[in-house]
N, C-alpha and C positions, 0 to 999 in steps of 0.2 A: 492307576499304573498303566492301567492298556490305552489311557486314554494320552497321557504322557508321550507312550512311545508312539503313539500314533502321531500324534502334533510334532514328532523329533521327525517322526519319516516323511512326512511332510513338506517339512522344514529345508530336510536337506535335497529331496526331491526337487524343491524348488530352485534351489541354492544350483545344483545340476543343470537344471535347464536352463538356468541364464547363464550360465559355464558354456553349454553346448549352442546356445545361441550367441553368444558369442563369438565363439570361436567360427562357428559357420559365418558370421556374418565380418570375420576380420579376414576371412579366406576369400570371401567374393570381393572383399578391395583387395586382392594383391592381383597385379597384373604382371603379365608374360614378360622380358623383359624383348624390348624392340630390335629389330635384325641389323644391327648396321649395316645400311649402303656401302657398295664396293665401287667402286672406279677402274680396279684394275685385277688381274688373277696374274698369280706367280706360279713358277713350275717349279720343282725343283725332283732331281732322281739321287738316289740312293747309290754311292759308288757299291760296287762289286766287293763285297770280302776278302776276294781272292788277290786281291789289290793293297792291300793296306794290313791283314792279317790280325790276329785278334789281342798281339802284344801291342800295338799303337791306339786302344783306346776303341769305344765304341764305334756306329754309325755314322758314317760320312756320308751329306745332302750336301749335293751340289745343283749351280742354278747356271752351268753356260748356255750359251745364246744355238750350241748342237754338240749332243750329250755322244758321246761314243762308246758304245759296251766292247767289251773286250770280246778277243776272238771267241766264239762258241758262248757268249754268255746271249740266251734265247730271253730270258724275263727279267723284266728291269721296274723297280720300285718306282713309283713316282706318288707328287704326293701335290697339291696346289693350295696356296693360300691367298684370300682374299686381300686387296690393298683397300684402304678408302681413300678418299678426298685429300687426307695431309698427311698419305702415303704409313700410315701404321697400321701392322697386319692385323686382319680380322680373320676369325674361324667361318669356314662355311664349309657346306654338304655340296660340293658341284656333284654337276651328272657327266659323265666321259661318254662320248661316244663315237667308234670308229665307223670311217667308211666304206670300209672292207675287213670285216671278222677273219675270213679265211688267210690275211698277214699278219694282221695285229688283232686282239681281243682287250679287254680290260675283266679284272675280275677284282673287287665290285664294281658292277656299273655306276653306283652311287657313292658320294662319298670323299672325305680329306683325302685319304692314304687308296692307292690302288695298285696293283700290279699289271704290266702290258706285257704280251705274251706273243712274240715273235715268232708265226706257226710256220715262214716260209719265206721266198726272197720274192720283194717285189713294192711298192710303194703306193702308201695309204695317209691319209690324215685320220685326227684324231682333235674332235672337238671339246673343248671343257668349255661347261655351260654352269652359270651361278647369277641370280638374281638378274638376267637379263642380258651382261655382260660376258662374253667368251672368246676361248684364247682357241688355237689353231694349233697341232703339234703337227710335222710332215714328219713320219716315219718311212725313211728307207734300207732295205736288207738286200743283202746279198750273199751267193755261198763263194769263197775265196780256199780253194784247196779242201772242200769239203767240208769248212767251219764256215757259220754264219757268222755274220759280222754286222751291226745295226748301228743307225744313227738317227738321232731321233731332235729335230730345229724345231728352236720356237719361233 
């Protein structure tokens, strides 16, 4: 009897390890899936709330060629998505980054979705960098009656 269950523990013992040899060895064939190449990076900013209000339906992303925020609106959504080669968008992680923090900031530096943060009047770029390829943002502010007022060209 003891020698029975021994030959059954065995048994499945073994039965196990070519389970788990397996499985280890069906995980080393799968591969990453590959990054698709970009040709081009899109921009697009997130209209204002205060603009459109919350009975007309979610978030409005718009993509014009110089984005204007509303009087006193200081932080404006933006967000960039990758183009490829026959122009259909791809996901990518760009990096933002301004060349003067003390106008404009980004908060995260990394990343699809980011917020730019209008500290003051005065004009700065703002680079997006993804696989090699990057796009140029010219942010300019000014105070008009004591409201900031920003625009932001691609």
């Amino acid at each position: 009897m003891i020698t029975d269950n021994l030959t059954r523990l065995i048994a499945v013992a073994a039965v196990m390890v070519a389970l788990f040899a397996g499985i280890a060895g069906a995980s080393e064939t799968v591969s990453t899936p590959a990054v698709a190449p970009i040709s081009d990076i899109r921009i697009s900013f997130k209209l204002d709330p205060r603009l459109h209000g919350p009975t007309y339906g979610g978030e409005r992303w718009v993509s014009p060629r110089t984005y204007s925020g509303i009087n006193g609106q200081d932080i404006v959504d933006a967000r960039a998505t990758g183009i490829d080669a026959k122009g259909r968008p791809v996901d990518i992680s760009p990096e933002w980054v301004p060349a003067n923090p003390a106008i404009a900031a980004v908060s995260p530096d990394h990343g699809t979705q980011i917020k730019i943060t209008v500290k003051g009047a005065g004009q700065t770029t703002l680079k997006v960098l993804s696989q090699g390829i990057s796009k140029e943002l010219l942010i300019k502010s000014e105070y008009h009656a004591g409201v900031i007022r920003i625009e932001i060209s691609q």
